[in-house]
C-alpha positions as CSV (number, residue, x, y, z in Angstrom):
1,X,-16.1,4.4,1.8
2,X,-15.7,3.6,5.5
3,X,-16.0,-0.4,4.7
4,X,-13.9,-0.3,1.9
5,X,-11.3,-4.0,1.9
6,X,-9.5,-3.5,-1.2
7,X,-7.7,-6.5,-2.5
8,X,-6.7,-8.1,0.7
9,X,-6.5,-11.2,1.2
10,X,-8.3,-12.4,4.9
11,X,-7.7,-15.8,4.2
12,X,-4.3,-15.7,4.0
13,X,-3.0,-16.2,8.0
14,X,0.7,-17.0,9.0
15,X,-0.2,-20.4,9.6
16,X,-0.9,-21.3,6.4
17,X,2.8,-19.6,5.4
18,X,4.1,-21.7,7.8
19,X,2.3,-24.9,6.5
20,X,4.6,-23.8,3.0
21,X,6.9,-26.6,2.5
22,X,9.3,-24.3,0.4
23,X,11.3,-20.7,0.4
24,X,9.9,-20.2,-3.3
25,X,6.5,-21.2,-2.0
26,X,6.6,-18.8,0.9
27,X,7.8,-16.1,-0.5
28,X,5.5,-16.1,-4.1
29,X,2.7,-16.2,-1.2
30,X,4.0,-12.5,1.0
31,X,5.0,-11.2,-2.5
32,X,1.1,-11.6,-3.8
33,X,0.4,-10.1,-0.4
34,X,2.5,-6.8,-0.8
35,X,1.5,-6.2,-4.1
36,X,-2.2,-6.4,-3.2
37,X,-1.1,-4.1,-0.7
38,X,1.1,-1.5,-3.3
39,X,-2.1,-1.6,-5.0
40,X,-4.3,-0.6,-2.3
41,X,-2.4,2.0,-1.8
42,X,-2.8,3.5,-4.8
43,X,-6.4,3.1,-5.7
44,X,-6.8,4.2,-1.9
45,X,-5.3,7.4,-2.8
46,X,-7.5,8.6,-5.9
47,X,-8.5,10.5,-2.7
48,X,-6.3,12.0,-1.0
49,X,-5.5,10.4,2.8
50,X,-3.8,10.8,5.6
51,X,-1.2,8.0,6.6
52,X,-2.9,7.1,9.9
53,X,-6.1,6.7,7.8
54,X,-4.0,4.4,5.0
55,X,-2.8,2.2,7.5
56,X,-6.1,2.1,9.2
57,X,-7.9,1.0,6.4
58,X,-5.3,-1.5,5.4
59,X,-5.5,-3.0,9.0
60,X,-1.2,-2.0,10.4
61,X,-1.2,-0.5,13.6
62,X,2.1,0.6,13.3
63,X,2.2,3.6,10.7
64,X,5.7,3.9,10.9
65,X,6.3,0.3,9.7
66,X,3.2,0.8,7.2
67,X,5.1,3.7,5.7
68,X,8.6,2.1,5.3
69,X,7.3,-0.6,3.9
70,X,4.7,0.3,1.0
71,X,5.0,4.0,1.2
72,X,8.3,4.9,1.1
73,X,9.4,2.8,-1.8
74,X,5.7,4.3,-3.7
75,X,6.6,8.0,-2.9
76,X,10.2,7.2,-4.2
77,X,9.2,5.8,-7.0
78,X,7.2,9.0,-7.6
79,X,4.2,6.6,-7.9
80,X,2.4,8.8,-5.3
81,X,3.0,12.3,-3.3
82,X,2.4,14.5,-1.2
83,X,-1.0,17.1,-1.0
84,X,1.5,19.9,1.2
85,X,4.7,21.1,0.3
86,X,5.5,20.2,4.1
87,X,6.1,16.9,4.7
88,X,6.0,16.1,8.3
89,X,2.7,18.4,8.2
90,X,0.4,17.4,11.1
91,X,-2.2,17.7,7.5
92,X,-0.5,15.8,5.6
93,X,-1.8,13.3,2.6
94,X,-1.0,11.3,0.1
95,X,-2.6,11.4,-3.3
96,X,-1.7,8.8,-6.6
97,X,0.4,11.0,-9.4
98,X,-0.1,10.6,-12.8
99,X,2.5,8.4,-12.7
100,X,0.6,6.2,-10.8
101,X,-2.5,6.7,-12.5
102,X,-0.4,5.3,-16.0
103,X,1.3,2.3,-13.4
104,X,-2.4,0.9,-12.8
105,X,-3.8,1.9,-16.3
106,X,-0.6,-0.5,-18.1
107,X,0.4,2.0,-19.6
108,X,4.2,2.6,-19.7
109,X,5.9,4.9,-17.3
């Protein structure tokens, strides 16, 4: 599972964003590109992970950014949790709830 690249898209590069001629356009194009990554996320955790490992995977060097921006908003969403009680554990992971399990099936929450 090392090489895993879940739904990201490397051909997507800022340039290209730039090259956008509209707002609407622009932003359709980073909205496809944070979903792919919400979605990551969550298949990523069937297993349970640690955030440094998340964000590796994902390619963010920043996990602080990495986890305001997707996993916050997941974890209050109760689409995923935590696998200690603890959160600011040093052993900390995330794992997909059964909520999230039913968000990626289709099936209603």
């Amino acid at each position: 599972m090392t090489n895993i690249r879940l739904l990201i898209n490397n051909d997507l590069t800022i340039d290209e964003l730039q090259k956008v001629g509209s707002w609407p356009e622009k932003s359709g194009e980073l909205l496809k590109k944070r979903a792919r990554i919400l979605l990551s996320v969550l298949l990523l955790t069937l297993i349970p992970m640690s955030l440094e490992e998340l964000a590796g995977k994902l390619g963010y060097r920043s996990k602080e950014r990495f986890r305001d921006d997707y996993i916050k908003p997941l974890k209050d969403n109760r689409l995923l949790g935590y696998t200690l009680e603890q959160a600011n554990d040093p052993n900390q992971q995330y794992v997909i709830t059964s909520r999230g399990k039913l968000f990626i099936g289709g099936s209603s929450l």
